[in-house]
C-alpha positions in Angstrom: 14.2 -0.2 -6.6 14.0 -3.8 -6.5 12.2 -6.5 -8.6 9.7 -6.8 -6.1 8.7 -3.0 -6.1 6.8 -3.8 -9.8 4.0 -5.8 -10.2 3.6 -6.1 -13.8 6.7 -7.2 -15.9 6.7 -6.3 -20.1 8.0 -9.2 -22.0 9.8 -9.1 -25.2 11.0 -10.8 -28.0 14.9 -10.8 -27.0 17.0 -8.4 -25.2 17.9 -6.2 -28.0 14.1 -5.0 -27.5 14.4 -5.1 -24.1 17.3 -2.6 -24.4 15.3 -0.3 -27.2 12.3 -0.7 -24.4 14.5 0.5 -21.6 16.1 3.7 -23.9 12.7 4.9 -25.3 11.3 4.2 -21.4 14.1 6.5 -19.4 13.4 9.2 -22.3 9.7 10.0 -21.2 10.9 9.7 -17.5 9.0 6.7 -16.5 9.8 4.7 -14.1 10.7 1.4 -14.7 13.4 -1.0 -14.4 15.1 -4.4 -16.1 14.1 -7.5 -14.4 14.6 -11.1 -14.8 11.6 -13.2 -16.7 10.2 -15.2 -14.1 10.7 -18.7 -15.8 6.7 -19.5 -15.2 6.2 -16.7 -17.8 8.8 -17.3 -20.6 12.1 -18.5 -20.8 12.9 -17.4 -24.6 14.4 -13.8 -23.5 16.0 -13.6 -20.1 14.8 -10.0 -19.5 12.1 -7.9 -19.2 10.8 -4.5 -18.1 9.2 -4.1 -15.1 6.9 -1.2 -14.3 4.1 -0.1 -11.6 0.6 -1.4 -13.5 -0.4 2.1 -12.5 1.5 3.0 -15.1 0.2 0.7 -17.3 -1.6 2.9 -19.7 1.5 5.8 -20.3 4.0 2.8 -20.9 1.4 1.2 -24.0 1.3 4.3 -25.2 4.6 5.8 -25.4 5.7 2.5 -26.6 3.3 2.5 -29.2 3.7 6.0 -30.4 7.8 4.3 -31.6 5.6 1.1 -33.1 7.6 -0.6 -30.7 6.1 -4.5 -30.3 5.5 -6.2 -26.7 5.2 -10.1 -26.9 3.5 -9.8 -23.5 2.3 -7.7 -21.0 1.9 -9.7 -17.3 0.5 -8.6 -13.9 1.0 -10.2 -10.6 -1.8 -11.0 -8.6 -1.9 -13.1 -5.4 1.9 -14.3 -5.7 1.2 -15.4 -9.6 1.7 -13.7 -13.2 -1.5 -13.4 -15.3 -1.4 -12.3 -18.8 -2.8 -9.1 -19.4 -5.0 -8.8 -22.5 
């Protein structure tokens, strides 16, 4: 599926946790998949995680069960990204 199937994106803080993200991710059987950042978000790490915000809930949690950190968590809305929380 393609970028445009997700409308929230998980950012983090390079893409060695991007990579953790994704392993721990396709583990619980969650769909998900590695995007680009769009640049008006952040341009430190090049890519992110992007999920269904329906799923937005499960993915916090599993990640937080590993103490796994998210820089930022953004949903699309009407074209833009808005941080979430």
């Amino acid at each position: 599926m393609d970028s445009n199937s997700f409308d929230s994106i998980l950012i983090f803080q390079n893409i060695h946790s991007v990579l953790k993200a994704e392993k721990i991710l396709k583990g619980k059987n969650i769909f998900y998949d590695v995007v680009p950042v769009p640049k008006e978000i952040d341009s430190s790490c090049g890519m992110a995680i992007g999920i269904k915000s329906m799923e937005m809930d499960i993915v916090k949690n599993v990640l937080s069960t590993y103490k796994f950190e998210v820089k930022g968590i953004y949903l699309q809305k009407n074209g833009r990204f808005i941080r979430y929380e």
